[in-house]
C-alpha positions as CSV (number, residue, x, y, z in Angstrom):
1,X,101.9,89.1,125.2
2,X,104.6,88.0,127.8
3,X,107.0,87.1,125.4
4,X,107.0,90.4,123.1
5,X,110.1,92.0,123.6
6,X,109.9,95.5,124.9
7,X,110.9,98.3,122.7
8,X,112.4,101.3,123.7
9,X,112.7,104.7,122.6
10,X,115.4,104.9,119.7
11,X,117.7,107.4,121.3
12,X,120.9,109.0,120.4
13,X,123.1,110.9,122.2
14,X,120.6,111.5,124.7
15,X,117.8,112.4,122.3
16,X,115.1,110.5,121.3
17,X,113.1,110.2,118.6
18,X,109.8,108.6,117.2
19,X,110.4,107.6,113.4
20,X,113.5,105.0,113.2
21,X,114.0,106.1,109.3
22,X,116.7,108.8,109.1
23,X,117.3,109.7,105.4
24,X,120.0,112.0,103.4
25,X,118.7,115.3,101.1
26,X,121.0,114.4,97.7
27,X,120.3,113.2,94.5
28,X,116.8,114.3,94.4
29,X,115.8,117.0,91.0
30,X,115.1,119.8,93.1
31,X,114.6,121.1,96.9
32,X,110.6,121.0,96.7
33,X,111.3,116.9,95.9
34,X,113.5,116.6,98.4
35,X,111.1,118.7,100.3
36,X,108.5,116.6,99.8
37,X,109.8,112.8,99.7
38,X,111.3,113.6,103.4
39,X,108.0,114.5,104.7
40,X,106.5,111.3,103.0
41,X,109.1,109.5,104.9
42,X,108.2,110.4,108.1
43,X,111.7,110.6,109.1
44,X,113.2,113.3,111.7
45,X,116.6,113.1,111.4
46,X,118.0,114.2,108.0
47,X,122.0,113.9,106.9
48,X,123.3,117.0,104.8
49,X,126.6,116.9,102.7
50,X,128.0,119.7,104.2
51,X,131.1,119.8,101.4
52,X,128.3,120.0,99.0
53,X,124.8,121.3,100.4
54,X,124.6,125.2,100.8
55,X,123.2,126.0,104.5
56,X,124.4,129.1,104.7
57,X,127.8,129.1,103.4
58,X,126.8,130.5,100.4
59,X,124.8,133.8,100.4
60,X,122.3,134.4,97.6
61,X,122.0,130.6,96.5
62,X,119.4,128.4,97.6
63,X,120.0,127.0,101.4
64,X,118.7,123.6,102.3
65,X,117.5,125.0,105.6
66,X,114.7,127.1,104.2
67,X,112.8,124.1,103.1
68,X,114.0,121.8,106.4
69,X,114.0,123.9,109.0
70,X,116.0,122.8,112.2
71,X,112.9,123.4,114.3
72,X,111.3,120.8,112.3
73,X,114.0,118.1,111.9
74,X,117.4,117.7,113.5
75,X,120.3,118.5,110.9
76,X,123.0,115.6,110.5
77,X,125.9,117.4,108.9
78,X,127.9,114.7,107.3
79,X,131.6,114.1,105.8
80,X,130.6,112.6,102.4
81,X,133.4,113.8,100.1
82,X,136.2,113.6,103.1
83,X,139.3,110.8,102.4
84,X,140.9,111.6,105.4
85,X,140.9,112.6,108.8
86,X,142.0,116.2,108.9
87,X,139.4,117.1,106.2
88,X,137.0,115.3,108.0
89,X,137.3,116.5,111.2
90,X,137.9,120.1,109.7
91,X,134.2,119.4,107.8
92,X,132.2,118.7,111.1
93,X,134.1,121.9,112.8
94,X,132.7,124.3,109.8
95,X,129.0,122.7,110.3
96,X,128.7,123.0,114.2
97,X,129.9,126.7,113.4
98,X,126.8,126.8,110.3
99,X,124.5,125.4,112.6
100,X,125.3,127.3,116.0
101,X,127.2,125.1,117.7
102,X,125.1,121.9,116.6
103,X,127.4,118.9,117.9
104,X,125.7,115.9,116.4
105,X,127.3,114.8,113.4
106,X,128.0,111.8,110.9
107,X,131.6,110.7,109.7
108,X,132.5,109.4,106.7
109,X,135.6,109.0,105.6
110,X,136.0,107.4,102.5
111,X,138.8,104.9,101.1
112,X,138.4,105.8,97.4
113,X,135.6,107.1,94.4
114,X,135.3,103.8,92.6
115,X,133.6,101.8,96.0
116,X,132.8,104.5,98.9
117,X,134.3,102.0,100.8
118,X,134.8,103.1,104.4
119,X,138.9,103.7,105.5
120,X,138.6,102.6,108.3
121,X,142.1,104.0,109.9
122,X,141.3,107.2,108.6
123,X,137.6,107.0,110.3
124,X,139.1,105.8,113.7
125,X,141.6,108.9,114.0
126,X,139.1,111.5,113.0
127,X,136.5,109.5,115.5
128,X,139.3,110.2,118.2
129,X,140.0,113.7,117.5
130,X,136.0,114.6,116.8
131,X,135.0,113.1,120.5
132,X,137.8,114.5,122.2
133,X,136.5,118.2,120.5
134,X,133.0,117.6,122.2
135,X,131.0,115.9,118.9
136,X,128.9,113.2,118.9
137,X,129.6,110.9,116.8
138,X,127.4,108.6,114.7
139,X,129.8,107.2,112.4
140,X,130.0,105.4,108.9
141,X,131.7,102.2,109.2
142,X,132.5,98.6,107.3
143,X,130.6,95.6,108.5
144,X,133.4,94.4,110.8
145,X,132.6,94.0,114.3
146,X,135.8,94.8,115.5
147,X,136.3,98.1,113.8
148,X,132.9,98.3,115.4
149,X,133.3,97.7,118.9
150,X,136.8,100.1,118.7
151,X,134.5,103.1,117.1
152,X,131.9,102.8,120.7
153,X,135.0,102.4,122.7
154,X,136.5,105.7,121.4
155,X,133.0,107.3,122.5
156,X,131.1,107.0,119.2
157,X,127.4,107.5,120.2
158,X,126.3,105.3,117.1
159,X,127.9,102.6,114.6
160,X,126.9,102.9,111.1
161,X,128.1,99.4,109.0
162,X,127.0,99.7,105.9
163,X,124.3,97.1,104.4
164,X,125.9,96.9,100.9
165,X,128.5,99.4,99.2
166,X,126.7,103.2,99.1
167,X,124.6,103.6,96.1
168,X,124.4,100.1,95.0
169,X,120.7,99.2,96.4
170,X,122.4,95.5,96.9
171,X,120.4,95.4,99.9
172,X,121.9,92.9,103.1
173,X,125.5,91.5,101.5
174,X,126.8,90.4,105.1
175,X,123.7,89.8,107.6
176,X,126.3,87.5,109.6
177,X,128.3,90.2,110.0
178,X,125.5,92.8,110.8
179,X,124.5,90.2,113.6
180,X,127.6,90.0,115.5
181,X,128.2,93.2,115.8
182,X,124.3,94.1,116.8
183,X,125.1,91.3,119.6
184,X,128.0,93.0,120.3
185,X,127.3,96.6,120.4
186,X,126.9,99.0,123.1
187,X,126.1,101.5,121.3
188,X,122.7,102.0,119.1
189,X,123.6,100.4,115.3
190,X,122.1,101.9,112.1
191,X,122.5,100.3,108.5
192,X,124.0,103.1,106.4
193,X,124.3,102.6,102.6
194,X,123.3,99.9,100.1
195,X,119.5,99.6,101.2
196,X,117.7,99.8,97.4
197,X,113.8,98.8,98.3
198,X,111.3,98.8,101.4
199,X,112.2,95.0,101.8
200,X,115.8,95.6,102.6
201,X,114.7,98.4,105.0
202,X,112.8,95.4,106.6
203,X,115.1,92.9,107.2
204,X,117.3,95.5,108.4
205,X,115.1,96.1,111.4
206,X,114.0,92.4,111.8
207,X,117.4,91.6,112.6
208,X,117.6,94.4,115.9
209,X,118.9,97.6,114.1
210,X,117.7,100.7,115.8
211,X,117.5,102.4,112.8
212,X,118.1,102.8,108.8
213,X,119.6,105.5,107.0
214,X,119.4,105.9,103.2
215,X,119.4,108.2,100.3
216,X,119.9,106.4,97.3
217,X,117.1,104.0,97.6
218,X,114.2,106.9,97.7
219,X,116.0,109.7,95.7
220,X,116.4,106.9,92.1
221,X,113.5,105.6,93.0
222,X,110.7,106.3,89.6
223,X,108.5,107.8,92.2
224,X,110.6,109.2,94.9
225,X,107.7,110.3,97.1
226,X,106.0,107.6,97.3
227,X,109.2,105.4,97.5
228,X,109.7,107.4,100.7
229,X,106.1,106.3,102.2
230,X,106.9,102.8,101.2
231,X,110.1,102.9,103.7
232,X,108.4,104.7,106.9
233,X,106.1,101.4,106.2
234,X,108.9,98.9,106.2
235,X,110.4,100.8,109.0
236,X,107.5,100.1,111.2
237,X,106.4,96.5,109.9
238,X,110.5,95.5,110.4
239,X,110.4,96.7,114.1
240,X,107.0,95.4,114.8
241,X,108.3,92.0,113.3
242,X,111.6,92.3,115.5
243,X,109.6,92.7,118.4
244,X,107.0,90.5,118.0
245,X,109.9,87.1,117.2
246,X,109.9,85.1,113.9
247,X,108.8,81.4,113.9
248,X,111.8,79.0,114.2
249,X,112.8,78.1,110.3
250,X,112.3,74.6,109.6
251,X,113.5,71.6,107.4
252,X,109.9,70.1,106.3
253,X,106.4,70.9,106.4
254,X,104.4,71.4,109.6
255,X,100.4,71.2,109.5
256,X,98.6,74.6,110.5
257,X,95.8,72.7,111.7
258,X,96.3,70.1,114.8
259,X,96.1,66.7,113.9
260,X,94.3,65.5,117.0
261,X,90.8,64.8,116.7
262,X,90.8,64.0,113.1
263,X,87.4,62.8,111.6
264,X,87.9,59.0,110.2
């Protein structure tokens, strides 16, 4: 066992927590599915439109909160729907004052409808502002490792490249990219976006992510519950598969039994 690698807690801004599957409460046909396919998932950390997801805001309409409770799971408020800084930044304010001065956000801010693709000079000036105001930030970004490093510099508690464009289920498009910057980071790095099926979930983790966050992938799902269970398994079997090392890839065949000792 000497050559397991040792996990760790997966912490964020000083809080830990046990399930590395963090997944978002949209899409699904009702609350008591969303209800239900997060508590398949395990997950403890949930990520709430806050531009689009009434927790409060709205009197007399259904609130999110009543069937995820904040004693249950930590609220993520996120930006989805922001395209630039100031309504960004002007999103997270009005969701630490929904959730009583709940710091611990996501930001997104997005270049344009067609792709969701991050804008990444947009998302470093609302990073700024958002850490100087006392957030933490776990924050959506592209699969560039420098954009990545300059996000933890700022004070970003977590870097979020995304796997494939949000939505797509592509899976992987850039593990290269993915790579450097999980060699590179100080910081804890989460796929965000473009996961579609529990094997994408996997490889995710095998390559030394400390986490997965996804929507898409269990809310289209046919069977959204039970696509939920299937990614708290991959979760686990990708971080067990991390920790435990692959075999070394090779060109040609190599016998599973030992040739020495061969009966002739």
């Amino acid at each position: 066992m000497s050559n397991v690698r040792s996990d760790k807690p997966f912490t964020v801004a000083g809080r830990t927590f046990q399930s590395r599957l963090l997944v978002g409460t949209g899409k699904y046909t009702d609350m008591e599915q969303t209800r239900l396919a997060i508590e398949a998932s395990g997950a403890e950390i949930v990520t709430v439109a806050v531009r689009r997801t009434n927790l409060g805001q709205n009197p007399g309409e259904p609130n999110l909160l009543d069937v995820l409770p904040p004693d249950r799971y930590t609220i993520l408020p996120n930006t989805a729907g922001c395209y630039d800084a100031i309504e960004a930044v002007r999103t997270c304010r009005l969701a630490r004052e929904l959730l009583d001065g709940h710091n611990l956000v996501k930001l997104e801010v997005l270049a344009d409808q067609k792709t969701l693709f991050p804008n990444v000079i947009e998302t470093l000036k609302a990073a700024e502002t958002l850490v100087k105001d006392g957030f933490d930030v776990m924050v959506y970004t592209s699969d560039d490792p420098i954009i990545a490093r300059q996000l933890a510099e700022i004070g970003c508690c977590a870097v979020m490249p995304l796997a494939g464009l949000i939505g797509t289920g592509l899976g992987i498009c850039n593990p290269y990219n993915l790579q450097i910057i999980l060699e590179e980071s100080k910081v804890p790095v989460l796929v965000d976006a473009g996961v579609g099926t529990a094997s994408d979930a996997t490889i995710a983790m095998e390559l030394g992510c400390e986490a997965v966050l996804m929507n898409s992938a269990i809310a289209h799902a046919q069977h959204p519950v039970l696509m939920a269970e299937a990614m708290k398994h991959a979760i686990l079997a990708g971080r067990m598969a991390y920790l435990a090392g692959r075999m070394p890839k090779k060109l040609y065949a190599s016998a599973s039994s030992p040739l020495d000792g061969l009966i002739k």
